[in-house]
C-alpha positions as CSV (number, residue, x, y, z in Angstrom):
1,X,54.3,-4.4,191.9
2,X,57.8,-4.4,193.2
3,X,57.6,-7.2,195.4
4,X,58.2,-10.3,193.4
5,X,56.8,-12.8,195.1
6,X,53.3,-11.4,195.3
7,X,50.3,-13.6,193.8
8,X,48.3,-12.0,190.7
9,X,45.7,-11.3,192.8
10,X,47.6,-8.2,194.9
11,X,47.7,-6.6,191.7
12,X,44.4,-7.2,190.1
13,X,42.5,-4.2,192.9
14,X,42.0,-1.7,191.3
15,X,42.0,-3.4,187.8
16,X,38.6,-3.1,185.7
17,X,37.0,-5.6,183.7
18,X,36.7,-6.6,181.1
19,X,40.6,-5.8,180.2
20,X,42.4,-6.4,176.6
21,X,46.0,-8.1,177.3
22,X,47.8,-4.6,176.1
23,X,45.9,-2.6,178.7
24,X,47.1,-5.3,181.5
25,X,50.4,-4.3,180.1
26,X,50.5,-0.8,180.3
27,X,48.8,-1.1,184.0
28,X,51.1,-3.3,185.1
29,X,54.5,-1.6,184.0
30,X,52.5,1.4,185.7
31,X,52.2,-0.4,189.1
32,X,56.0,-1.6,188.9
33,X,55.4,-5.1,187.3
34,X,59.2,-6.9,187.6
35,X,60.7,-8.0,183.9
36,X,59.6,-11.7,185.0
37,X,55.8,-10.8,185.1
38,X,55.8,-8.4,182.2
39,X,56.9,-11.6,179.9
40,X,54.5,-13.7,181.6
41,X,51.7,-10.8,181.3
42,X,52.8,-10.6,177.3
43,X,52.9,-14.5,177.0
44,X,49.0,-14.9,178.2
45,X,47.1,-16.1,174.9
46,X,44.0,-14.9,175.8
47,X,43.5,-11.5,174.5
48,X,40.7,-10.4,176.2
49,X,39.8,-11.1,180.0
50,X,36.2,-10.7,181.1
51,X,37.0,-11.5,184.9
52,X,39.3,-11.7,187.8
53,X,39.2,-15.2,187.9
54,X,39.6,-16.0,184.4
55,X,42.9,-13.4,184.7
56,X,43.7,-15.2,187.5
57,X,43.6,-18.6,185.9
58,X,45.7,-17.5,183.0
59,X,48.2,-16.4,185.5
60,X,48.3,-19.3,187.6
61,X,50.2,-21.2,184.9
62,X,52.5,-18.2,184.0
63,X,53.1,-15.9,187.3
């Protein structure tokens, strides 16, 4: 995750489902996550995401 400007969905291979918000946030200060997506990662509301796509969604408005 070091380049910045990636989409969410360069760093959801690899990611399994379904995934609680804290485990997004331990995998993605694992993969490098910049300070800018780890705040958007710990602003999601949803605490729980079943799929890529509704990860994705959440991200859209936050990423």
């Amino acid at each position: 995750m070091t380049d910045s400007g990636a989409s969410p969905q360069e760093y959801l291979a690899g990611l399994d489902f379904p995934v609680s918000r804290e485990d997004l946030i331990r995998w993605c200060q694992e993969n490098g996550a910049t300070t800018e997506q780890l705040q958007a990662v710990r602003a999601l509301p949803v605490e729980q995401f079943s799929s890529p796509a509704e990860l994705t969604e959440a991200l859209r408005t936050e990423w």
